[in-house]
C-alpha positions as CSV (number, residue, x, y, z in Angstrom):
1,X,70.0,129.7,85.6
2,X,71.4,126.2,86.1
3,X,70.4,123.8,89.2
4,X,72.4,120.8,90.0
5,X,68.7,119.2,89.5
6,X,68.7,120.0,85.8
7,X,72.2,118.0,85.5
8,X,70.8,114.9,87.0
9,X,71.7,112.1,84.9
10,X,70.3,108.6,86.0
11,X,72.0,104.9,84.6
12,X,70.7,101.3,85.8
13,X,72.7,98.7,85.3
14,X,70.1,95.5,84.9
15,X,72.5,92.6,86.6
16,X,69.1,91.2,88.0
17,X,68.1,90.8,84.2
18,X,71.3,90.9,82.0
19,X,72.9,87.3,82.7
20,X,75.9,88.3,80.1
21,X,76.4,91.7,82.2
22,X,75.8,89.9,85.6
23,X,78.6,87.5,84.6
24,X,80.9,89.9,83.6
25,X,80.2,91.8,87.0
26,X,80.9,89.0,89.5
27,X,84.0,88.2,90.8
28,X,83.7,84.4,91.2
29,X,81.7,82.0,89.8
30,X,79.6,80.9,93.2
31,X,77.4,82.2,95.7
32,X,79.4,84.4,97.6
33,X,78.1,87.8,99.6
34,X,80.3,90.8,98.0
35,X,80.4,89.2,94.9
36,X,80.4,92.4,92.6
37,X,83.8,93.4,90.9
38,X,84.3,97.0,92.0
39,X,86.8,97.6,89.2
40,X,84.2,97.1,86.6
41,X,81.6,99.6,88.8
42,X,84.7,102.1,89.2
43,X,85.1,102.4,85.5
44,X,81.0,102.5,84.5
45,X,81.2,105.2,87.2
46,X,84.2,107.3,85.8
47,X,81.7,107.1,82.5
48,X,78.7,108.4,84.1
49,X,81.0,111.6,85.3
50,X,82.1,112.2,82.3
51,X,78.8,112.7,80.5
52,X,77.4,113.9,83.6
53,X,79.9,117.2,83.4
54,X,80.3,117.0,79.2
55,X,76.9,117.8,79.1
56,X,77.0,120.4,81.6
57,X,80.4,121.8,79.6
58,X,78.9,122.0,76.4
59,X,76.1,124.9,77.7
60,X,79.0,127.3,77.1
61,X,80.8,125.0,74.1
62,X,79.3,122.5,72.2
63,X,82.4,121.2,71.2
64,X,84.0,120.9,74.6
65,X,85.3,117.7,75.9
66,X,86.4,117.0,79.6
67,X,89.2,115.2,81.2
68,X,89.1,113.3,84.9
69,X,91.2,115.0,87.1
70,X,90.8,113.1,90.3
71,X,88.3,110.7,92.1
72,X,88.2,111.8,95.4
73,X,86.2,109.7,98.5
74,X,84.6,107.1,97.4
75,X,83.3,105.2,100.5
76,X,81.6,101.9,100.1
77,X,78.8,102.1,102.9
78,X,77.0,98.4,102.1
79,X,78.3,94.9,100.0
80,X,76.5,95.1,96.3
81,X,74.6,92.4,95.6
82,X,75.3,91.2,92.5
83,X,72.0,89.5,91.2
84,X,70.0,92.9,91.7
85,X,69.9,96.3,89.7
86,X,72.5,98.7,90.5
87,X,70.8,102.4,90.6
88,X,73.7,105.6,89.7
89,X,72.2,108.9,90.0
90,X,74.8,111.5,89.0
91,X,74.7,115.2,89.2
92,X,76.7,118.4,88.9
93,X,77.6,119.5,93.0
94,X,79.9,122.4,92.3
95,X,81.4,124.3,89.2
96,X,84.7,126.0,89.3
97,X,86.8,128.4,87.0
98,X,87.3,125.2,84.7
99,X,86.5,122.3,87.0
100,X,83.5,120.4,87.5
101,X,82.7,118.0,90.8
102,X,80.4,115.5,89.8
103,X,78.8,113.2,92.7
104,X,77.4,109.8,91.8
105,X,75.3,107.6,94.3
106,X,75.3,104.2,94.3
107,X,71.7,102.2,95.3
108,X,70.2,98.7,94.8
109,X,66.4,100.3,94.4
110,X,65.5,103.5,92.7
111,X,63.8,105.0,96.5
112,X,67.1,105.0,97.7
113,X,66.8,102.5,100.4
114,X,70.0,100.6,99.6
115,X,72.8,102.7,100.1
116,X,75.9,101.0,98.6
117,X,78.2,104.3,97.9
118,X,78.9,107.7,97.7
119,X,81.5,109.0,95.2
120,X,82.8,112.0,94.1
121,X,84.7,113.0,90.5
122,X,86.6,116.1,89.6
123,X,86.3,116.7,85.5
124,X,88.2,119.3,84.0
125,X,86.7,121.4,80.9
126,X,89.0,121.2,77.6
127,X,88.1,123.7,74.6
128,X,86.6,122.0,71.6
129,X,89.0,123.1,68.8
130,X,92.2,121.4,68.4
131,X,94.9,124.1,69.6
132,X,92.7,126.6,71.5
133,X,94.2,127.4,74.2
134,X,91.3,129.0,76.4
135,X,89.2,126.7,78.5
136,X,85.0,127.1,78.0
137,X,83.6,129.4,80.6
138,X,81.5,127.2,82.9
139,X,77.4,128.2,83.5
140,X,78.0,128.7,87.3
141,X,74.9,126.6,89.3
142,X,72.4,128.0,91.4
143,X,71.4,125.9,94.5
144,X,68.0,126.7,95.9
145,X,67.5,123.9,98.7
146,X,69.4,122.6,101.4
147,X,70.0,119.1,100.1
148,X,71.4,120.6,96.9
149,X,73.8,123.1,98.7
150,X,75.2,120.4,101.1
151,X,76.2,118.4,98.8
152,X,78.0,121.5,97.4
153,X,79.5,122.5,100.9
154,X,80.7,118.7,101.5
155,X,82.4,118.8,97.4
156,X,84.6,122.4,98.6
157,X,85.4,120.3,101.8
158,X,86.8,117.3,99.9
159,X,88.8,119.8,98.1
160,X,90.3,121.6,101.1
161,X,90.8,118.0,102.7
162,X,93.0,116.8,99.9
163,X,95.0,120.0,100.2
164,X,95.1,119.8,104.4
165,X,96.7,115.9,103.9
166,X,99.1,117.0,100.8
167,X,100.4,119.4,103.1
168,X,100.2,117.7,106.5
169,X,102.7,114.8,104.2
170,X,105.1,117.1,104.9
171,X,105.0,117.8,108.5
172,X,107.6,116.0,110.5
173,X,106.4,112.7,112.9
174,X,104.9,114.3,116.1
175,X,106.4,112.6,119.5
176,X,103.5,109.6,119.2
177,X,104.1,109.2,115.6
178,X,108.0,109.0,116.0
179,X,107.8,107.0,118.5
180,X,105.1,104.9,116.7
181,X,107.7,104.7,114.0
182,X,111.0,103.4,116.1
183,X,108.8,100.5,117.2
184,X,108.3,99.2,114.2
185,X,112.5,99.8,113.3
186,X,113.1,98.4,116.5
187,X,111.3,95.5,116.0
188,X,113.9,94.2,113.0
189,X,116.7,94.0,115.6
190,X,114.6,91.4,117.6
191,X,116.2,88.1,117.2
192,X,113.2,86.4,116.3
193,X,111.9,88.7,114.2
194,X,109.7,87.3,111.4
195,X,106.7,89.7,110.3
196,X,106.1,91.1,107.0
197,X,108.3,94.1,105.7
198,X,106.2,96.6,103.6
199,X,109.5,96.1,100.8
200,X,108.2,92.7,100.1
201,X,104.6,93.5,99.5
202,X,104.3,94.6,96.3
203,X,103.0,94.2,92.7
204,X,103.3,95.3,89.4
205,X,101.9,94.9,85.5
206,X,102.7,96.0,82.2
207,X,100.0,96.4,79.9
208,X,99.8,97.8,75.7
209,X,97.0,100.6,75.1
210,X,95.2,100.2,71.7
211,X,93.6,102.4,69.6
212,X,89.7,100.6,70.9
213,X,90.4,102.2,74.3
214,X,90.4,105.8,72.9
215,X,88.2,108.1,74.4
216,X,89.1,111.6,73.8
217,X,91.0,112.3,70.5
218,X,94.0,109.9,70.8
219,X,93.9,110.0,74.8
220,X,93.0,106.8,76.5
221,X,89.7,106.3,78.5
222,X,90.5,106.6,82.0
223,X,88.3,104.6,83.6
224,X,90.0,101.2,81.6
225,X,93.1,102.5,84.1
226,X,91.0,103.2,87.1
227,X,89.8,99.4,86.9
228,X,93.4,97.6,86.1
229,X,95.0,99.7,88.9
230,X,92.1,98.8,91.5
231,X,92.5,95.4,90.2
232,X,96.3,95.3,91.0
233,X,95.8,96.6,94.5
234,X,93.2,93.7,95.5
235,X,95.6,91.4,94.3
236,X,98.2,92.6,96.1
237,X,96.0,93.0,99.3
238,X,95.3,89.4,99.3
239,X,99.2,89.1,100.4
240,X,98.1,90.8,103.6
241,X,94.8,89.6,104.4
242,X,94.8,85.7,105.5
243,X,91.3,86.0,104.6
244,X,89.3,88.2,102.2
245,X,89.9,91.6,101.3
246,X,87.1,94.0,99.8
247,X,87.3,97.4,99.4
248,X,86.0,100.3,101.5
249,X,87.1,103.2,100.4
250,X,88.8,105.1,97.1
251,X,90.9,107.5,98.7
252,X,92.4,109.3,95.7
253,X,93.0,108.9,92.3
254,X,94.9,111.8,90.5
255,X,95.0,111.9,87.1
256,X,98.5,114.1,86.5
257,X,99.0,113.1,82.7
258,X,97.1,111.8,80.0
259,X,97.7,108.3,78.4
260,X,97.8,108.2,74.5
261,X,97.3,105.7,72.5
262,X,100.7,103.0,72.0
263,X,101.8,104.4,75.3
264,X,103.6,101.5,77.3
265,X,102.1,101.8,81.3
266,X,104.1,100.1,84.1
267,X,101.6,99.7,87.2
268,X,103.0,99.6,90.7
269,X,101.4,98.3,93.7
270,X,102.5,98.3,97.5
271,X,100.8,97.5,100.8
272,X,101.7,101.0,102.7
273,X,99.9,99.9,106.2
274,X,97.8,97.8,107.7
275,X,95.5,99.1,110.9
276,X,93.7,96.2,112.9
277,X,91.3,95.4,110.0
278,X,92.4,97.4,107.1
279,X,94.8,97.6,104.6
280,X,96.0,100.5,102.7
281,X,97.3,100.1,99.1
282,X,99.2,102.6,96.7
283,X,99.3,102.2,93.1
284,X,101.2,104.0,90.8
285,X,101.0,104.0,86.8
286,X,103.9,105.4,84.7
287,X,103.4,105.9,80.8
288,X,106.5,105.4,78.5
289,X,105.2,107.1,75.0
290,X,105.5,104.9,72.1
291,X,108.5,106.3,70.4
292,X,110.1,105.8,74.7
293,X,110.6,109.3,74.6
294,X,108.8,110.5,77.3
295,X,108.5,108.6,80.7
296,X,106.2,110.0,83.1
297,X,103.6,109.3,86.2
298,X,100.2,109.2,85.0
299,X,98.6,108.0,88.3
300,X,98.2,108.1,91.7
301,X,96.1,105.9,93.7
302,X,95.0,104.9,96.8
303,X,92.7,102.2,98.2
304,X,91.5,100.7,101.5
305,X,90.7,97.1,102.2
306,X,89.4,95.5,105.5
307,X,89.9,91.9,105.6
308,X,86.6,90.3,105.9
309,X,85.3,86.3,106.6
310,X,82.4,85.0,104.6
311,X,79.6,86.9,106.6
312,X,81.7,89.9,105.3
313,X,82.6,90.5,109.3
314,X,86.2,91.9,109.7
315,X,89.0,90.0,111.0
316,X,92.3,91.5,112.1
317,X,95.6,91.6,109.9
318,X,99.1,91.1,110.6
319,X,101.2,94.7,111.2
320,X,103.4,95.8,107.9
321,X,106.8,96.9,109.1
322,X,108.7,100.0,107.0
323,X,112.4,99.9,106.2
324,X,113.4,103.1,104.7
325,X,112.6,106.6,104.8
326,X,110.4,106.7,101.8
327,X,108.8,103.6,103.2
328,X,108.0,105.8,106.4
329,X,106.7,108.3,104.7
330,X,103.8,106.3,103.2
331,X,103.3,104.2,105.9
332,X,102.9,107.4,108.0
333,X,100.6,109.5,105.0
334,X,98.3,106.4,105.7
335,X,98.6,106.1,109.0
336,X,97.0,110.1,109.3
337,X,94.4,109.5,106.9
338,X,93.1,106.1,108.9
339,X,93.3,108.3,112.5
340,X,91.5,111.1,110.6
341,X,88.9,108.8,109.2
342,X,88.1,107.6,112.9
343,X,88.2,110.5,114.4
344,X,85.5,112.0,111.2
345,X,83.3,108.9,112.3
346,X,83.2,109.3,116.2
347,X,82.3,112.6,115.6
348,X,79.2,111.8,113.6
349,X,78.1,109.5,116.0
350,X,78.4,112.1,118.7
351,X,75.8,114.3,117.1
């Protein structure tokens, strides 16, 4: 028998001790609340999740290896402080035919009384021998206590949520939502019309993978891509915000391809929607294979920003106006997930 407690797996990182770690942690060099680099945390977390649900794996196949298949939810509850310890406590939540959901929380102090997030990773098992075509059967986990079956009950709900808002994508405007949507069109026939146009917010990068960045035989560690694309995005939130952005939440990442080693990657960035404080950002990676024989999307990925003054207090953004259908259609996807978000949080404080 197997209890999420016996796949615990603990890391600290020392930043209140490690002055070369610190510095490569902070964002700016000055004294600045916020001042952690979440890309850097975002790729030692997609590490943690990987040995977290390797080593759960490899009770039915020592040789089995495992793949990220999505980060799902990550919600930053309180700023990181950059000049003390950051506590990740990982654990197996839920096992599946061949997945394996591994939560991670995020704390300043080992009792838990700093709160910074809550994340969630979907690994998928891989057999160990090259060519074998069966995935290891997964040791399924007992949960004796409530703690440990909640957090397996909330890991099947992020699931069914992703597959509720892939499939709500497709449902046409209600009458608010349409009529949301002509307002903004509307507004580009004004005379003096001078606001921002969602077509004009956007980024990209190209960037080389090299043989250091292997992880799994000649695939490419994902969290090095999880950091350059959250990297993008907060650049091209700054283009929103006329003061800071930092981030709040991961929505999604999928992880639809693997990356190999040579590949070419072309990352895409757009602002999708801004709410009064927020800012939702899309970023897309495409591979192009060495030999450019095969070019494909590798990743999807989401992220929300609020726009923030020095005390780290929100302060409103300028609206985002769509063009085109396509444009809509984002702009829209976002604009469900932020009233859906709201509506999650006024229920919680109605309890």
């Amino acid at each position: 028998m197997v209890r999420p407690a016996d796949t615990a797996r603990r890391e600290v990182l020392p930043l209140s001790s490690d002055l070369e770690l610190r510095r490569r942690f902070m964002v700016v060099d000055a004294p600045i609340r916020g001042n952690l680099r979440f890309g850097r945390l975002l790729e030692a977390l997609d590490k943690l999740a990987e040995e977290t649900a390797l080593a759960h794996a490899r009770r039915a196949d020592p040789g089995a290896r495992v793949v990220t298949a999505a980060i799902d939810n990550i919600r930053v509850r309180h700023p990181a402080d950059v000049n003390r310890d950051l506590v990740l406590k990982a654990s197996v939540n839920f096992v599946g035919r061949t997945s394996i959901v591994v939560g991670i929380r995020v704390e300043h102090d080992a009792d838990g009384a700093d709160h910074i997030a809550s994340c969630y990773f979907t690994m998928v098992a891989r057999p160990g021998e090259e060519g074998a075509k069966a995935p290891p059967v997964l040791s399924p986990l007992e949960y004796e206590d409530e703690l440990e079956r909640a957090r397996r009950d909330k890991a099947v709900r992020n699931r069914e949520r992703f597959r509720e808002q892939r499939s709500a994508a497709l449902d046409p405007p209600s009458p608010e939502e349409y009529a949301l949507l002509a307002g903004l069109h509307a507004a580009h026939d004004e005379a003096d019309f001078d606001q921002l146009l969602v077509s004009d917010l956007t980024t990209s990068s190209w960037e080389r993978t090299y043989p250091e960045q292997e992880n799994v035989p000649r695939k490419i560690f994902g969290g090095v891509l999880v950091r350059k694309a959250y990297e993008l995005a907060a650049i091209n939130a700054e283009s929103v915000t006329p003061d800071r952005p930092v981030v709040v939440a991961v929505n999604r990442i999928n992880f639809f391809r693997p990356v190999r080693m040579g590949d070419k990657l072309h990352f895409l960035s757009r602002v999708v929607y801004t709410g009064r404080t927020s800012v939702c950002v899309e970023v897309n990676i495409e591979r192009i294979s060495l030999d450019r024989t095969v070019k494909a999307l590798s990743n999807a990925c989401l992220f929300t920003f609020v726009n923030v003054d020095a005390d780290l207090v929100p302060q409103p953004v300028p609206a985002v106006y769509p063009t085109t259908y396509a444009e809509d259609a984002r702009y829209l996807a976002a604009f469900r997930r932020n009233m859906a978000h709201l509506k999650f949080k006024k229920g919680i404080r109605g309890r």
